[in-house]
VEXSEDO-179948 format. One line per 5 residues: number of its first residue (from 1); their letters; for each residue x, y, z negated of C-alpha. Coordinates in steps of 0.5 Angstrom, whole numbers, plus 2048, in hexadecimal, padded with zeros to 3 digits. Layout:
// VEXSEDO-179948
NUM) A) X/Y/Z ~ ...
// end
This chain:
// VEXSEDO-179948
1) XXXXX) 854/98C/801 ~ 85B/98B/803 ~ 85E/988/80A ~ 861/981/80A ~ 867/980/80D
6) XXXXX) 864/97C/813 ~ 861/984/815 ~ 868/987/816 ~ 86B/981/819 ~ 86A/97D/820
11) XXXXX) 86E/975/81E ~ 871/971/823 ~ 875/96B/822 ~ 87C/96A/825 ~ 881/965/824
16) XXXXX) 889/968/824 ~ 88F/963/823 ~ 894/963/81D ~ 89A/961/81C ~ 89B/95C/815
21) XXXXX) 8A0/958/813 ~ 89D/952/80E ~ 8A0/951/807 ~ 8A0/949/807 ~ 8A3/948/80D
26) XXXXX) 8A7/94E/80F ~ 8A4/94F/816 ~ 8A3/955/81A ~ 89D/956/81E ~ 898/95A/822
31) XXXXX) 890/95A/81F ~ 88A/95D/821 ~ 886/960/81B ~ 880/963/81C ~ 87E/96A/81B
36) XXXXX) 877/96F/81A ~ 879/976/81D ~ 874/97A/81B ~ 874/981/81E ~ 870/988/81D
41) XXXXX) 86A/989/820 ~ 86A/98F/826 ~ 865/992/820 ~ 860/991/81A ~ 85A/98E/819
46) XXXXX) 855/995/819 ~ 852/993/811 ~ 859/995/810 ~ 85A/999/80A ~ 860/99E/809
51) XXXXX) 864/999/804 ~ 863/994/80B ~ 866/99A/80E ~ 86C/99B/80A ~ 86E/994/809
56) XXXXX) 86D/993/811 ~ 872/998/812 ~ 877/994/80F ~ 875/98E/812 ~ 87B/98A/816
61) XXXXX) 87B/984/819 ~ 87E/97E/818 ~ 87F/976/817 ~ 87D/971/812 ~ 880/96B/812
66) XXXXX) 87C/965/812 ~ 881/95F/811 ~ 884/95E/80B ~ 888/958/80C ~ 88B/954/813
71) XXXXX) 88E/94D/814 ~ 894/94B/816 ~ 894/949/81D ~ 89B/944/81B ~ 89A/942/813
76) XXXXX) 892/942/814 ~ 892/945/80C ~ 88E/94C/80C ~ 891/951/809 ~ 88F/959/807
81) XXXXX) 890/95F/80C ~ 896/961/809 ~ 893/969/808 ~ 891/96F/804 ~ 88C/972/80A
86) XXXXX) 887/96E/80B ~ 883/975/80E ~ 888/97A/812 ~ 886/981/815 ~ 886/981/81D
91) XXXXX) 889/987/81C ~ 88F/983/818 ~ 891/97F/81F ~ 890/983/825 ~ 896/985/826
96) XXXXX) 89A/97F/824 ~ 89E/97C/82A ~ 89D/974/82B ~ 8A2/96F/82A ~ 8A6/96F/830
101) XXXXX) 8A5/976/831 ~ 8A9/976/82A ~ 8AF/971/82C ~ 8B0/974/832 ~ 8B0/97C/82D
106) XXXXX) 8B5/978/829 ~ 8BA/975/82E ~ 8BA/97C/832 ~ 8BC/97F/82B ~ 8C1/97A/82A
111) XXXXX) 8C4/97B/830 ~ 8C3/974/833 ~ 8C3/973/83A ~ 8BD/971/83E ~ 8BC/969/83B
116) XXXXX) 8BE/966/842 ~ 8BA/95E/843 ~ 8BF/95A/83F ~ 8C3/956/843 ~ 8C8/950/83F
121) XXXXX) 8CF/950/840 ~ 8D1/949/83E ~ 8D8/949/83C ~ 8DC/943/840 ~ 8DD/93C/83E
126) XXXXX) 8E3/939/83B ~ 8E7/935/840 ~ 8E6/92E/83C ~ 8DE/930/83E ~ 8DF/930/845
131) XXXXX) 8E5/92B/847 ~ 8E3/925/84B ~ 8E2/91F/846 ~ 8E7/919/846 ~ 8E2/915/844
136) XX) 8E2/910/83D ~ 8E7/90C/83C
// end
């Protein structure tokens, strides 16, 4: 008898946020969705057969998402994860850099000086602002 898949994996939940825009009111804004990882057991059951065997080998770990859909935090409508992944490849993701991580590569590549806190220049006013009034007349 073949092995079902819950053999060859151990589950575990988890919640990772995304970043969505709503298609009714246009707003862009951090959810959580929640994911299953599922990664490869250490190793196989022993009433394995070999066609198990061959199949665990090429086994990888990944993540199935759970969520299809999301609520806007501003409009309160719900609205579809705007994905064709809803299983990723651990493997995919390793590596990739986090969002700041990311901004930061990209200002460096542009040649953009370090961001320094902002600091407002006000122009000054006009005379006709800062004259003593005369009163009405």
């Amino acid at each position: 008898m073949p092995l079902d898949e819950r053999d060859l994996f151990n589950e575990r939940s988890e919640t990772r946020s995304g970043r969505y825009q709503c298609p009714k009111c246009r707003r862009t804004g951090d959810y959580s969705v929640r994911w299953t990882r599922r990664s490869k057991k250490t190793r196989l059951p022993l009433s394995a057969s070999d066609e198990d065997r061959a199949k665990f080998s090429k086994v990888r770990d990944y993540l199935l998402r759970l969520d299809e859909e999301v609520t806007c935090k501003a409009c309160g409508r719900r609205f579809e994860i705007p994905s064709q992944q809803s299983v990723m490849f651990a493997d995919q993701f390793a590596g990739l850099p986090d969002d700041d991580e990311l901004e930061q590569e990209i200002k460096e590549a542009a040649g953009e000086p370090e961001a320094a806190p902002a600091v407002e220049i006000k122009p000054p006013l006009p005379a006709r602002f800062t004259r003593k009034s005369t009163g009405w007349k």
